[in-house]
mmJSON file of the N, C-alpha and C atoms, coordinates in Angstrom:
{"data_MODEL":{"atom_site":{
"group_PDB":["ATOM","ATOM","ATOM","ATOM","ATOM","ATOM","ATOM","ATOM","ATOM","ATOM","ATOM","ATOM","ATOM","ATOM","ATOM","ATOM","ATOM","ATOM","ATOM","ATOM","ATOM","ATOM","ATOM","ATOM","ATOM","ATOM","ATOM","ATOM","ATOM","ATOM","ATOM","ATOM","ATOM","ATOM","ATOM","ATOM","ATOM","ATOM","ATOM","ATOM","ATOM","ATOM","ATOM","ATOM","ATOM","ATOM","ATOM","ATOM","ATOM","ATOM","ATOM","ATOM","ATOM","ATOM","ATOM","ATOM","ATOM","ATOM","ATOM","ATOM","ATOM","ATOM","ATOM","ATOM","ATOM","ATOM","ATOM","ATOM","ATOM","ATOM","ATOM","ATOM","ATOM","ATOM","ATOM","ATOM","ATOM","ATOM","ATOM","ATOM","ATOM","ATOM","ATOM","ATOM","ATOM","ATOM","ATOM","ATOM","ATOM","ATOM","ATOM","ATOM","ATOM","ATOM","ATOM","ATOM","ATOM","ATOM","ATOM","ATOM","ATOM","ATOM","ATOM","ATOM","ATOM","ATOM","ATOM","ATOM","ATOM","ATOM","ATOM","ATOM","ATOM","ATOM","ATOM","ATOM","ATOM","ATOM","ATOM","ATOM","ATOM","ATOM","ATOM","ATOM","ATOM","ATOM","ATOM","ATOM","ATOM","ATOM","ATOM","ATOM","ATOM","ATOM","ATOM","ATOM","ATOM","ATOM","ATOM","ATOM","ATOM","ATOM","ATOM","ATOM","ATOM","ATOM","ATOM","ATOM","ATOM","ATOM","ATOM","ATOM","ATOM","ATOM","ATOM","ATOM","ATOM","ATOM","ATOM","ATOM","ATOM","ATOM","ATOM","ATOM","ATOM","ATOM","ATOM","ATOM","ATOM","ATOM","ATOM","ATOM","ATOM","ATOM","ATOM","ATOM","ATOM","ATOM","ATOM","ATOM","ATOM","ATOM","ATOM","ATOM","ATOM","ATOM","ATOM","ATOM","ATOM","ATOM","ATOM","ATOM","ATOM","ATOM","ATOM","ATOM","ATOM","ATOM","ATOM","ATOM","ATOM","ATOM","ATOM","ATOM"],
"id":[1,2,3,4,5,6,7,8,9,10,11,12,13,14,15,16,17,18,19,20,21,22,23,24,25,26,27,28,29,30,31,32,33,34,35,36,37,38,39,40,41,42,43,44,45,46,47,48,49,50,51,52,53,54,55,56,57,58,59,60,61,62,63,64,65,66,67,68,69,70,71,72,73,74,75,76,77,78,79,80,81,82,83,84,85,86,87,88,89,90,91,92,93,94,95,96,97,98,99,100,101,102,103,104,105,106,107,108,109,110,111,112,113,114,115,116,117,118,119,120,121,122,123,124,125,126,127,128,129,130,131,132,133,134,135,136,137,138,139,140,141,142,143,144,145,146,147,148,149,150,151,152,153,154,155,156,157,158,159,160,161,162,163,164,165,166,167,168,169,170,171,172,173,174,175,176,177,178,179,180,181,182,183,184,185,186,187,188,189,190,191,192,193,194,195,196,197,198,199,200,201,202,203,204],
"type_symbol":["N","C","C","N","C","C","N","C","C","N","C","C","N","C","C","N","C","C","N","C","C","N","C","C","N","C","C","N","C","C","N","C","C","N","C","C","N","C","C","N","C","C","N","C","C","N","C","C","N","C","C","N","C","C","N","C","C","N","C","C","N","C","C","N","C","C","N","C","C","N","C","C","N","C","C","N","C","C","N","C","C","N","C","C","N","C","C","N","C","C","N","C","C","N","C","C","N","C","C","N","C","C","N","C","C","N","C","C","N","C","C","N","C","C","N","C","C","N","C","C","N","C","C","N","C","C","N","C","C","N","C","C","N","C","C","N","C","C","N","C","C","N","C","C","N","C","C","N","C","C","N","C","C","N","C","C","N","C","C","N","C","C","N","C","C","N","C","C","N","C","C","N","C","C","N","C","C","N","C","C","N","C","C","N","C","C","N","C","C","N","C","C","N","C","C","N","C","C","N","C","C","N","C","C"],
"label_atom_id":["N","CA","C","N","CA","C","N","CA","C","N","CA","C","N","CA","C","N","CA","C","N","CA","C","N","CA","C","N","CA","C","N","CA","C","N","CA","C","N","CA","C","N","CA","C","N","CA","C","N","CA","C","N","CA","C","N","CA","C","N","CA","C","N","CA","C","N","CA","C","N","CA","C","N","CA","C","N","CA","C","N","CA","C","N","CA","C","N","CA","C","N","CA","C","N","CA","C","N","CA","C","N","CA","C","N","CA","C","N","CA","C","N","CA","C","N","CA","C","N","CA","C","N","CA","C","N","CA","C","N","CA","C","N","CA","C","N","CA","C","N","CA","C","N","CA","C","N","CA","C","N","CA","C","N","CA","C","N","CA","C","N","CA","C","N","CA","C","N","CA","C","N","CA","C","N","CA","C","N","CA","C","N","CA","C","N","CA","C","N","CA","C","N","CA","C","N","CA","C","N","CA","C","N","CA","C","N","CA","C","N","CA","C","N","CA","C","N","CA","C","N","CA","C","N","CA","C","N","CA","C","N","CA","C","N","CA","C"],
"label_alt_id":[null,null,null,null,null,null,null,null,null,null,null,null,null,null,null,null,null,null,null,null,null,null,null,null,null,null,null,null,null,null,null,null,null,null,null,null,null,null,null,null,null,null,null,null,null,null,null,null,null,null,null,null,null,null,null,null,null,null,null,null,null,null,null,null,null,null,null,null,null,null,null,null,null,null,null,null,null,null,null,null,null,null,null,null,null,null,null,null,null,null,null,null,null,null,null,null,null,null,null,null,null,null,null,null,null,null,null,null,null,null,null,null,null,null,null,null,null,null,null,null,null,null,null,null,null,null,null,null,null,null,null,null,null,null,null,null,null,null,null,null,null,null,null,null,null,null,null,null,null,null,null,null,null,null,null,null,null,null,null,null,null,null,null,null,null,null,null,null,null,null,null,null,null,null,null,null,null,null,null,null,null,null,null,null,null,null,null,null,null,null,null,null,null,null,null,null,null,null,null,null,null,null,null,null],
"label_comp_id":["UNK","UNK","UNK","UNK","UNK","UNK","UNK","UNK","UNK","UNK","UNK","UNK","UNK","UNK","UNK","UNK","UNK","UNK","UNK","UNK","UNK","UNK","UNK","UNK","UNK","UNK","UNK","UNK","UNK","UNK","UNK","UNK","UNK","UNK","UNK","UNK","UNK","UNK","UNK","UNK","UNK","UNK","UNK","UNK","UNK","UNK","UNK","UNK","UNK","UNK","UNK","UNK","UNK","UNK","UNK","UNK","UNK","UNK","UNK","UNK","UNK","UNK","UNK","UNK","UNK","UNK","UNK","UNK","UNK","UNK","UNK","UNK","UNK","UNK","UNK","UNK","UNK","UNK","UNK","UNK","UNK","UNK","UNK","UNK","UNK","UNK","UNK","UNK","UNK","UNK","UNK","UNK","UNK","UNK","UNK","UNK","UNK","UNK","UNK","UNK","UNK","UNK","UNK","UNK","UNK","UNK","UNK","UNK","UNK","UNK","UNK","UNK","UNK","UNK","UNK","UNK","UNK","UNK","UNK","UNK","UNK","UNK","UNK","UNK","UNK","UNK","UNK","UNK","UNK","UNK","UNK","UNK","UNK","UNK","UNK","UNK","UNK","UNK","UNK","UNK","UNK","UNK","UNK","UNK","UNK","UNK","UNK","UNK","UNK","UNK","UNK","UNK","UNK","UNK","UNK","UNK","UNK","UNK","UNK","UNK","UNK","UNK","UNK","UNK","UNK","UNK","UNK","UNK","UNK","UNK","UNK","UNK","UNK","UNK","UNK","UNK","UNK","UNK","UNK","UNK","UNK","UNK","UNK","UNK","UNK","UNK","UNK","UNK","UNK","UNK","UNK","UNK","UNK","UNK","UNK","UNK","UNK","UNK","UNK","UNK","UNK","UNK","UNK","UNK"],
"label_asym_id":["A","A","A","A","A","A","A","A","A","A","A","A","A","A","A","A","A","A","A","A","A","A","A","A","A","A","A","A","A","A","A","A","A","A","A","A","A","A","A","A","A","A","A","A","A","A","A","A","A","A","A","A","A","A","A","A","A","A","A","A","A","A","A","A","A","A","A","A","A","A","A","A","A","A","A","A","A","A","A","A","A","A","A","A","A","A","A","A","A","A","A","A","A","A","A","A","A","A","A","A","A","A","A","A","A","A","A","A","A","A","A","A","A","A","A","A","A","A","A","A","A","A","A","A","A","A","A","A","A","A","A","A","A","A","A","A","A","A","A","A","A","A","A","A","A","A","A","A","A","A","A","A","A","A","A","A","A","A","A","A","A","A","A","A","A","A","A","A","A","A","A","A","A","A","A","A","A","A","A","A","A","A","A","A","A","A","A","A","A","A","A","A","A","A","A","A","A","A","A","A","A","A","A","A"],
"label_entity_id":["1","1","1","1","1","1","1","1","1","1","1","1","1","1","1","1","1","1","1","1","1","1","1","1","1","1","1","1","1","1","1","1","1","1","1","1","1","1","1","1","1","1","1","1","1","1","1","1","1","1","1","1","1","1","1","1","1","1","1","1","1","1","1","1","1","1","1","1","1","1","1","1","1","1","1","1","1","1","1","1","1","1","1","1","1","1","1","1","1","1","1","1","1","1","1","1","1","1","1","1","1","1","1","1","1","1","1","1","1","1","1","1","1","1","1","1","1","1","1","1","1","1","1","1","1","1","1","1","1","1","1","1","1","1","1","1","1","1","1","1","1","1","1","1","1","1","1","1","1","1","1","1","1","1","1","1","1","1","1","1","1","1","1","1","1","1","1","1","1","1","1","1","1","1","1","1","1","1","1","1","1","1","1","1","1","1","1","1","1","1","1","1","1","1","1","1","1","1","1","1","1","1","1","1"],
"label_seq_id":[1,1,1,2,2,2,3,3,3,4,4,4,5,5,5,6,6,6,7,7,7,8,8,8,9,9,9,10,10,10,11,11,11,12,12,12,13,13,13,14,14,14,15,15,15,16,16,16,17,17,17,18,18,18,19,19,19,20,20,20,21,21,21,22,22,22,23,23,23,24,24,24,25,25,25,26,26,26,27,27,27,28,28,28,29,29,29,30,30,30,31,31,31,32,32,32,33,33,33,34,34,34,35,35,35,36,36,36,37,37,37,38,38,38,39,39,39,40,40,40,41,41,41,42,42,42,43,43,43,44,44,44,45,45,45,46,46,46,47,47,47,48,48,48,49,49,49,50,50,50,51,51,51,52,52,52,53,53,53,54,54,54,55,55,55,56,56,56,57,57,57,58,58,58,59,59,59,60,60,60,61,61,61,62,62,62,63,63,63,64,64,64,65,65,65,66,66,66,67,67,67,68,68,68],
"pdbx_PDB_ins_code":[null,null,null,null,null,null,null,null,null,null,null,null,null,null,null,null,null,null,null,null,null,null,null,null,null,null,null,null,null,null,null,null,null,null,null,null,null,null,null,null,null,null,null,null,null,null,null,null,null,null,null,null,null,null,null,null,null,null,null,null,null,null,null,null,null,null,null,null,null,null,null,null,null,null,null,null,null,null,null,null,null,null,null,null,null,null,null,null,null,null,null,null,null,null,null,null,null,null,null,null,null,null,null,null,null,null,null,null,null,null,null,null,null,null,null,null,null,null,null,null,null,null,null,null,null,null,null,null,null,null,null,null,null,null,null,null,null,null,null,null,null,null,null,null,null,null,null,null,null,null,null,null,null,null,null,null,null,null,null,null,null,null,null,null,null,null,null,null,null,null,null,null,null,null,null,null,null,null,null,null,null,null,null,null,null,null,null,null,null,null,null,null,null,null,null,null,null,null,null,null,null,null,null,null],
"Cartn_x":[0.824,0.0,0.874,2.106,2.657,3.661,4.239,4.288,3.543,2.012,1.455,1.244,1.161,1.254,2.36,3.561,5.05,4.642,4.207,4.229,2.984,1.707,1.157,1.202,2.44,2.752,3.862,4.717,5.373,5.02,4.173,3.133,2.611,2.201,1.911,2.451,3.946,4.88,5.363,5.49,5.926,5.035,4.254,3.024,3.312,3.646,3.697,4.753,6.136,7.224,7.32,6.17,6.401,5.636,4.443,3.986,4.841,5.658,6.461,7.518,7.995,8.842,7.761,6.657,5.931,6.187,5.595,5.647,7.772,8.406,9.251,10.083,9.032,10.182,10.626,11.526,12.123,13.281,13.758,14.312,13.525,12.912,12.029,11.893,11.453,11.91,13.234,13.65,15.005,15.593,14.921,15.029,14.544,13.103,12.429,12.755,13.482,14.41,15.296,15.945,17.275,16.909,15.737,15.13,14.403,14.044,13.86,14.805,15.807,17.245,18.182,18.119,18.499,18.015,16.443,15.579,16.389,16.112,16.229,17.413,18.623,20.044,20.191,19.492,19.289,18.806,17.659,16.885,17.773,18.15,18.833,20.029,21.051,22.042,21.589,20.375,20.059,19.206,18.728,18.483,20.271,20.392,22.2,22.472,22.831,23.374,22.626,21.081,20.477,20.999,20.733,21.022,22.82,23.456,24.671,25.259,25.026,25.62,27.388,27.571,29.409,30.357,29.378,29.855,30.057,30.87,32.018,32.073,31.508,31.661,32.674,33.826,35.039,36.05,36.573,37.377,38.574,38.686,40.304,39.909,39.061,39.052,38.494,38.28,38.328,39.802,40.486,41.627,42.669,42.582,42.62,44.565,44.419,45.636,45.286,46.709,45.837,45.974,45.259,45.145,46.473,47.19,48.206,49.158],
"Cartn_y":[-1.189,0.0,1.262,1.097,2.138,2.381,1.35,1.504,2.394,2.382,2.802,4.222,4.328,6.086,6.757,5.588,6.736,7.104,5.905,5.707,7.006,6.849,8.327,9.471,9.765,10.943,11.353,10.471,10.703,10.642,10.155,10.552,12.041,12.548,13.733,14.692,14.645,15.457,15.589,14.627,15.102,15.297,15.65,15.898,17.604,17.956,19.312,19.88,19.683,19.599,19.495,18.582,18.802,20.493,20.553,21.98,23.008,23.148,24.397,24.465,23.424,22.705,23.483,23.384,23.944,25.35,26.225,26.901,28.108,27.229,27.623,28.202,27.501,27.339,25.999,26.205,24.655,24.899,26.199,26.438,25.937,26.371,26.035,24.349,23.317,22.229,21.474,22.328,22.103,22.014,23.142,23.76,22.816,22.236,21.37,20.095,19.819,18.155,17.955,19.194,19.217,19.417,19.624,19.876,18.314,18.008,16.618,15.541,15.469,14.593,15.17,16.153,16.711,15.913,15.805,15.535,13.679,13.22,11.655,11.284,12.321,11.708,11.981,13.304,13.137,12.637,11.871,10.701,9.372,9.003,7.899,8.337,9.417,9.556,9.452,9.969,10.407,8.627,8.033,6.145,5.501,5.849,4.83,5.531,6.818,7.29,6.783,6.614,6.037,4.721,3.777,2.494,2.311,2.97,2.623,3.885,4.338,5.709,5.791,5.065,4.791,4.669,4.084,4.66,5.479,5.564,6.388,6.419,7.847,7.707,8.182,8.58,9.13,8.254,8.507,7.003,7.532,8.222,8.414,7.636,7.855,7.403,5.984,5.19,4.437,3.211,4.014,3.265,3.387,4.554,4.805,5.194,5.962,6.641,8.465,8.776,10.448,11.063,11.9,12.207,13.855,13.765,15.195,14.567],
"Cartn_z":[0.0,0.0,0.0,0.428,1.3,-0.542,-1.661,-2.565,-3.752,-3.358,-4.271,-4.199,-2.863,-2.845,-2.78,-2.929,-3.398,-4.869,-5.62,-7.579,-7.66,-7.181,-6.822,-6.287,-5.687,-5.464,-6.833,-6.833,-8.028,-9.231,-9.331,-10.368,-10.79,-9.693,-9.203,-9.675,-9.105,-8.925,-10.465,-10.912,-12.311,-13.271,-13.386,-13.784,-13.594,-12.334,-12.013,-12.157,-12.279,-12.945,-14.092,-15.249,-16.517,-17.034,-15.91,-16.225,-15.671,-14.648,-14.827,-15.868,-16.787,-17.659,-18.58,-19.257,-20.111,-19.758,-18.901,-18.528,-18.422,-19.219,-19.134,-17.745,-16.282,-14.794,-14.297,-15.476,-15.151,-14.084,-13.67,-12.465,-11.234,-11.125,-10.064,-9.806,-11.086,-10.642,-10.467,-10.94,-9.943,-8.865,-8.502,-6.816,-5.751,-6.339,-5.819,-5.56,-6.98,-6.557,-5.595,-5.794,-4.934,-3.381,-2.79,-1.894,-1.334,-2.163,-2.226,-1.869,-2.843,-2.735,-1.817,-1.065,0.35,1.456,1.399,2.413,2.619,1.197,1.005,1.823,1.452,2.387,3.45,3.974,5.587,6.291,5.514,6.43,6.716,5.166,5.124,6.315,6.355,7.589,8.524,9.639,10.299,10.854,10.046,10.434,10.743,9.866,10.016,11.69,11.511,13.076,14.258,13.83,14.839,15.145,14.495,14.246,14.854,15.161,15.456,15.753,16.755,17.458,17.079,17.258,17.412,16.372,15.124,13.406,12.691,12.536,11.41,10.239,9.672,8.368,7.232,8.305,7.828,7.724,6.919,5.723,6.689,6.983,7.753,9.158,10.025,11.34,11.277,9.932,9.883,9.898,8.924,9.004,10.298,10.71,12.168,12.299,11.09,10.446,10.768,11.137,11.505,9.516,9.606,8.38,8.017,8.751,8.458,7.56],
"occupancy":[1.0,1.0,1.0,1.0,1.0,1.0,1.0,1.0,1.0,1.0,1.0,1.0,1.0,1.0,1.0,1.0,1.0,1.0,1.0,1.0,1.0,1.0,1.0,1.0,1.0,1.0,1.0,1.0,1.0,1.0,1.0,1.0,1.0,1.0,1.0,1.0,1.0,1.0,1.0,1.0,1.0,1.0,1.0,1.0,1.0,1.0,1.0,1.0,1.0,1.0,1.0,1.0,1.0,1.0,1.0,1.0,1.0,1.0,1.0,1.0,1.0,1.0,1.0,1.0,1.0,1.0,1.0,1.0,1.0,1.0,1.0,1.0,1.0,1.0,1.0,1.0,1.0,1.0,1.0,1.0,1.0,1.0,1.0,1.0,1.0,1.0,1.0,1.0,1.0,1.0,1.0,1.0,1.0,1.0,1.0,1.0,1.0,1.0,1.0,1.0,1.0,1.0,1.0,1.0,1.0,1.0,1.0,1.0,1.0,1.0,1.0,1.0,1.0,1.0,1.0,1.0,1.0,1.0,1.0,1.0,1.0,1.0,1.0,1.0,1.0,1.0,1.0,1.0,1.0,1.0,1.0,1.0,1.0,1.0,1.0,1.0,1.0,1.0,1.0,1.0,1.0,1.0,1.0,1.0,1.0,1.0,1.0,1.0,1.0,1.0,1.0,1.0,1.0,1.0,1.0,1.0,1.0,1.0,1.0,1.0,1.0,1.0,1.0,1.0,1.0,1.0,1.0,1.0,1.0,1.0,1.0,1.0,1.0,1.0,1.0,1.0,1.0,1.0,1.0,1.0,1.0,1.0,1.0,1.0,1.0,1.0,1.0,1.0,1.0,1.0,1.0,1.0,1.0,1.0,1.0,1.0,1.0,1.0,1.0,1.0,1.0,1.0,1.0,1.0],
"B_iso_or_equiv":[0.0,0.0,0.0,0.0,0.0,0.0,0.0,0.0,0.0,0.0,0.0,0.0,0.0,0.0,0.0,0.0,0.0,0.0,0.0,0.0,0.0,0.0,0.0,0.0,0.0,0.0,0.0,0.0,0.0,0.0,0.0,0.0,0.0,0.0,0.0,0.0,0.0,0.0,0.0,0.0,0.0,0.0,0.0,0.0,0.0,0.0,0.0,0.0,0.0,0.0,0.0,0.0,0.0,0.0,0.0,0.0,0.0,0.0,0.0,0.0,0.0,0.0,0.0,0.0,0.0,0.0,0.0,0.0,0.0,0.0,0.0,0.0,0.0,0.0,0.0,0.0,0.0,0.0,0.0,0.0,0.0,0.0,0.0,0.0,0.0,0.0,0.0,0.0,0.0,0.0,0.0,0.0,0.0,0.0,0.0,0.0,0.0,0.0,0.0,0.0,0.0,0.0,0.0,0.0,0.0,0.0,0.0,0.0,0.0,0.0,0.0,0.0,0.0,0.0,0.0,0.0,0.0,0.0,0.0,0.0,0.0,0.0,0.0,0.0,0.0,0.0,0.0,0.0,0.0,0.0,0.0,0.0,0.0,0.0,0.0,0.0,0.0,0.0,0.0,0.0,0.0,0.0,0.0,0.0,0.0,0.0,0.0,0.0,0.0,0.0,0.0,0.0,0.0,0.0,0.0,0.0,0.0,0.0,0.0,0.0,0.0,0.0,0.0,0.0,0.0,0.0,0.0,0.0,0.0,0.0,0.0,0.0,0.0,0.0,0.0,0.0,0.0,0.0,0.0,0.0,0.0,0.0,0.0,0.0,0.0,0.0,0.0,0.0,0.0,0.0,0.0,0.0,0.0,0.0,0.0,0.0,0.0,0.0,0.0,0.0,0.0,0.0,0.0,0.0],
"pdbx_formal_charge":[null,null,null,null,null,null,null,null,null,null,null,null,null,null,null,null,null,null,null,null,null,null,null,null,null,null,null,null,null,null,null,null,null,null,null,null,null,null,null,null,null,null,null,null,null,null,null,null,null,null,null,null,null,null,null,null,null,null,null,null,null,null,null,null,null,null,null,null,null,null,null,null,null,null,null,null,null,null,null,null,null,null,null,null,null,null,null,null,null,null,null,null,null,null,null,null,null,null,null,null,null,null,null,null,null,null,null,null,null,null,null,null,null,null,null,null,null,null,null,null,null,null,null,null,null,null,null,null,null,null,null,null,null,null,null,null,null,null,null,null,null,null,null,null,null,null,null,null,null,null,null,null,null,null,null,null,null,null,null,null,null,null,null,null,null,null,null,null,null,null,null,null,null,null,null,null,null,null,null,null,null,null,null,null,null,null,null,null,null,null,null,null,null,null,null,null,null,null,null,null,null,null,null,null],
"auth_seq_id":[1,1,1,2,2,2,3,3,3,4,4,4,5,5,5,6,6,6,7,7,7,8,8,8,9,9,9,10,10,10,11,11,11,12,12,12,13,13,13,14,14,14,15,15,15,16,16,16,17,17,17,18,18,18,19,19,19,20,20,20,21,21,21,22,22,22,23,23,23,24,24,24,25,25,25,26,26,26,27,27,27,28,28,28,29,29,29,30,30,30,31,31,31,32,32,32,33,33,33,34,34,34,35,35,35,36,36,36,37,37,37,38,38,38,39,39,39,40,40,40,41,41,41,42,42,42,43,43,43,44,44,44,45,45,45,46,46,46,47,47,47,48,48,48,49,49,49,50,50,50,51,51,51,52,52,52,53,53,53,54,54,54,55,55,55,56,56,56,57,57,57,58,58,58,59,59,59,60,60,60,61,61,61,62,62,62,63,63,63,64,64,64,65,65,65,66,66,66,67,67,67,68,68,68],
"auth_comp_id":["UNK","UNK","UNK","UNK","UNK","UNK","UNK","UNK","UNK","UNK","UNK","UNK","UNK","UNK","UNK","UNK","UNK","UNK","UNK","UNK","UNK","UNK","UNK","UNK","UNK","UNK","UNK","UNK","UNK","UNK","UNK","UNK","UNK","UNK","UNK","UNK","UNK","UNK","UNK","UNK","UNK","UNK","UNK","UNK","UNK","UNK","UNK","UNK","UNK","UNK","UNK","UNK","UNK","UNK","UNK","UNK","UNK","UNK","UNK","UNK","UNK","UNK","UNK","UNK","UNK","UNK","UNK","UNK","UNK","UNK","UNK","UNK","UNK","UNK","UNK","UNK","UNK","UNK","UNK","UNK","UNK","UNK","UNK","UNK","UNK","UNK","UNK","UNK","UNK","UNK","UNK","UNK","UNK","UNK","UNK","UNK","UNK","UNK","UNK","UNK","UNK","UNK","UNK","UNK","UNK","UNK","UNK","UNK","UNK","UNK","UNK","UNK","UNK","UNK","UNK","UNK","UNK","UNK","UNK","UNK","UNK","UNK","UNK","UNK","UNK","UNK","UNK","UNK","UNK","UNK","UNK","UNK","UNK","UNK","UNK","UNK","UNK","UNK","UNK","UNK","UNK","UNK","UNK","UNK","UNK","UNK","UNK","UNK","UNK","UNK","UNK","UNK","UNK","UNK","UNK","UNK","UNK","UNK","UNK","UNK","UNK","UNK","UNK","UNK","UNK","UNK","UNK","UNK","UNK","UNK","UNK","UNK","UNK","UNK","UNK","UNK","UNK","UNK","UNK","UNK","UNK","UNK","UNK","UNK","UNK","UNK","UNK","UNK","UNK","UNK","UNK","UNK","UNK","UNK","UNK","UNK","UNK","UNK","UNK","UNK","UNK","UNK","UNK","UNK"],
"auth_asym_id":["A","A","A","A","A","A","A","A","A","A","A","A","A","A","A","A","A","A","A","A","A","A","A","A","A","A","A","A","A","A","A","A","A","A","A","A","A","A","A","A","A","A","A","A","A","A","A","A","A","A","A","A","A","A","A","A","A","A","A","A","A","A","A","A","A","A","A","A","A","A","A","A","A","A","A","A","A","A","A","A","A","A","A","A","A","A","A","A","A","A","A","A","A","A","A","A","A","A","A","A","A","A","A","A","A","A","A","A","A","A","A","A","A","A","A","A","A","A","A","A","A","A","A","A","A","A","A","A","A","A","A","A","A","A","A","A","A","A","A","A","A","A","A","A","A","A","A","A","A","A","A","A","A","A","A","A","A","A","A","A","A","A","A","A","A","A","A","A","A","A","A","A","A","A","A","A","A","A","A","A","A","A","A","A","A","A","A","A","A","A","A","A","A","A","A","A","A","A","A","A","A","A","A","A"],
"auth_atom_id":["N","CA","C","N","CA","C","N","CA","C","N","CA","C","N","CA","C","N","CA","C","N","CA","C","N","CA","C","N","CA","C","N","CA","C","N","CA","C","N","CA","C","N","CA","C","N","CA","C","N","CA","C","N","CA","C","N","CA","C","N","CA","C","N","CA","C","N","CA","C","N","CA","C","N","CA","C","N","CA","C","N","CA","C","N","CA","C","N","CA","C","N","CA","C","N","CA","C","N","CA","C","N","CA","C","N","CA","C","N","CA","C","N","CA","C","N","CA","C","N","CA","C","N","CA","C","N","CA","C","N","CA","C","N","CA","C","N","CA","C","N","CA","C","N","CA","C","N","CA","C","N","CA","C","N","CA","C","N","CA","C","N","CA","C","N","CA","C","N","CA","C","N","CA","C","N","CA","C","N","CA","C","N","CA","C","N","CA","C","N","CA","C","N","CA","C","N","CA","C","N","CA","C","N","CA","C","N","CA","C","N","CA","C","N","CA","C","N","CA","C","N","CA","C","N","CA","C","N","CA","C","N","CA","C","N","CA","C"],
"pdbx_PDB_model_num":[1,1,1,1,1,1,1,1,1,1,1,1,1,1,1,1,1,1,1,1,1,1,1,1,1,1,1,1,1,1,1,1,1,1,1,1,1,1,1,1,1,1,1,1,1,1,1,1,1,1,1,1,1,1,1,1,1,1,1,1,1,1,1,1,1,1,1,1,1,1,1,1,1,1,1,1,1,1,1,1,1,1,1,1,1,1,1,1,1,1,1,1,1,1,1,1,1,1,1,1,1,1,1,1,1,1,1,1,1,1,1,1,1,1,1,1,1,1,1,1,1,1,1,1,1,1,1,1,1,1,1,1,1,1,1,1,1,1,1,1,1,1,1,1,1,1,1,1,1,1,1,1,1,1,1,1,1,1,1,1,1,1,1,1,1,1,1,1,1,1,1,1,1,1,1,1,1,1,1,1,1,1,1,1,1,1,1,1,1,1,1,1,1,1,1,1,1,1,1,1,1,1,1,1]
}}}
């Protein structure tokens, strides 16, 4: 269920994106994606940090080499 109203919202959405695209503000959907694909990787960071307080996502303090 929870599928069908992503494919219908995105449905949606570009639907309204192809009209500011008509409309010649295709800036604007731009603005909007990137607002979007902002949102997407802070969620996704913001579950991982949950999920494991103590993980590292820095390639240096991983190898556990100082980085100077």
């Amino acid at each position: 269920m929870r599928a069908f109203f992503f494919y219908a919202a995105a449905a949606i959405v570009a639907a309204v994106l192809y009209y500011l695209y008509q409309r010649q503000l295709g800036a604007i959907s731009f603005f909007i994606l990137s607002i979007f694909f902002f949102y997407l990787t802070f969620t996704q960071i913001w579950t991982r940090k949950k999920k494991d307080p103590h993980r590292t996502d820095d390639e240096s303090e991983k190898s556990g080499k100082d980085s100077r």
